[in-house]
N, C-alpha and C positions, 0 to 999 in steps of 0.2 A: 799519376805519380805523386807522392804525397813529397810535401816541405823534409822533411825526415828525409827520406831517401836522396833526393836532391841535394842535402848538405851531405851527406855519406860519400857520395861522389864526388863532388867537389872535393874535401875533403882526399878522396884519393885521387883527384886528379893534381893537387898540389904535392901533394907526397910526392908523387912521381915526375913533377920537373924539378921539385928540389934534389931529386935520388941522379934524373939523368942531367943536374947542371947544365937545365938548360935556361938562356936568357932572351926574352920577348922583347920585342922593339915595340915600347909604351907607345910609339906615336902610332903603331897600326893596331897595337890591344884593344883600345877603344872601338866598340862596334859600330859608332856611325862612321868613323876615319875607315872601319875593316870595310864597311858597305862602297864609302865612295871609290877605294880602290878598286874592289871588286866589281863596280858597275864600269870601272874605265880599261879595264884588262882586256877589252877586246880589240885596243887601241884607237879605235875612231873619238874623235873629240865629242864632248859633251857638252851639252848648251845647262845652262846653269836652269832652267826650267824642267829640264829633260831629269837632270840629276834631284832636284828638289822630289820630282815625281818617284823617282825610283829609290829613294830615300828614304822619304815621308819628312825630312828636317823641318824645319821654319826656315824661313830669308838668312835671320839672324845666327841660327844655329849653322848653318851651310854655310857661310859667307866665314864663320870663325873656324870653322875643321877646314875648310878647306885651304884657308892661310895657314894652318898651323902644318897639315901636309905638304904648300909650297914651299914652307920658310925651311924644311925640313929636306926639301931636294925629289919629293917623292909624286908630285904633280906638277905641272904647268897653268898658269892662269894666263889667258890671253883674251883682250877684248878683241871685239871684230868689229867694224861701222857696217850696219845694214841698214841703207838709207840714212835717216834722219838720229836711228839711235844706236847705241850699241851692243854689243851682243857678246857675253860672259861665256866663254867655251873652257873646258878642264880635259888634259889631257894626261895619263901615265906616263912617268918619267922611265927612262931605262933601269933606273935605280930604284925607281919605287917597285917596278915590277920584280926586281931582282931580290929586293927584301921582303916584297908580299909571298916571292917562293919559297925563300929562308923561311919566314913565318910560316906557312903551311905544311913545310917540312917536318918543322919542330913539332907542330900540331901531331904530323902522325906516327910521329918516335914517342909522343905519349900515346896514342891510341895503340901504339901496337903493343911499347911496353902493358898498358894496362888491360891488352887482354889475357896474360898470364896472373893478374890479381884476382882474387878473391872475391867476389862485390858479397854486400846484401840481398837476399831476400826480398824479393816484392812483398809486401803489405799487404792482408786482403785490403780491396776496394771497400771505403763507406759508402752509405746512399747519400748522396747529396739531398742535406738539405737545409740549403741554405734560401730556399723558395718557401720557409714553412708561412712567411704573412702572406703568402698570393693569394 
């Protein structure tokens, strides 16, 4: 799919939530905040190791989405003492789940509106060759 096409769509994927007024909850927009939801939706608690893994974040990057999700109502941070240290566990709030389904709603009130749009044309394919110094 070429750069060009990609903004064409984008492009009419805005159109079409500004057409169906619809509004996105910024604090789950962001795709690492959308991941951490989506890895705890199954309900069982999450060891902050476990999350990093399914993630990919950094310590740093994990540790600030997921307070901004806390402070937000939309997970639970709880330590736990196993043995000698502690243990960081992240769970879904009832409210986080309830606005992660709002959010995926809205998702597919544009997908479905925008399957009665018009798209572009695929592009032929170029050959890549972005390999021509090998």
């Amino acid at each position: 799919m070429t750069d060009w096409y990609c903004f064409v769509n984008i492009l009419c994927i805005i159109k079409l939530i500004v057409a169906l007024n619809l509004k996105f909850d910024e604090i789950i927009s962001a795709p690492c905040r959308l991941g951490i939801l989506a890895t705890l939706v199954p309900g069982q608690p999450v060891s902050f190791s476990e999350m990093k893994a399914a993630t990919s974040l950094s310590d740093g990057n994990l540790h600030v989405q997921t307070r901004k999700l806390a402070d937000a109502g939309y997970i639970s941070i709880n330590k736990v003492k196993k043995g000698k240290r502690s243990l960081t566990e992240f769970r879904i709030t009832d409210l986080g789940l309830e606005r992660l389904r709002l959010y995926v709603m809205k998702l597919q009130k544009v997908l479905e509106a925008g399957t009665s749009t018009k798209r572009p044309a695929a592009r032929a394919e170029r050959p890549d060759d972005s390999a021509v110094w090998a």
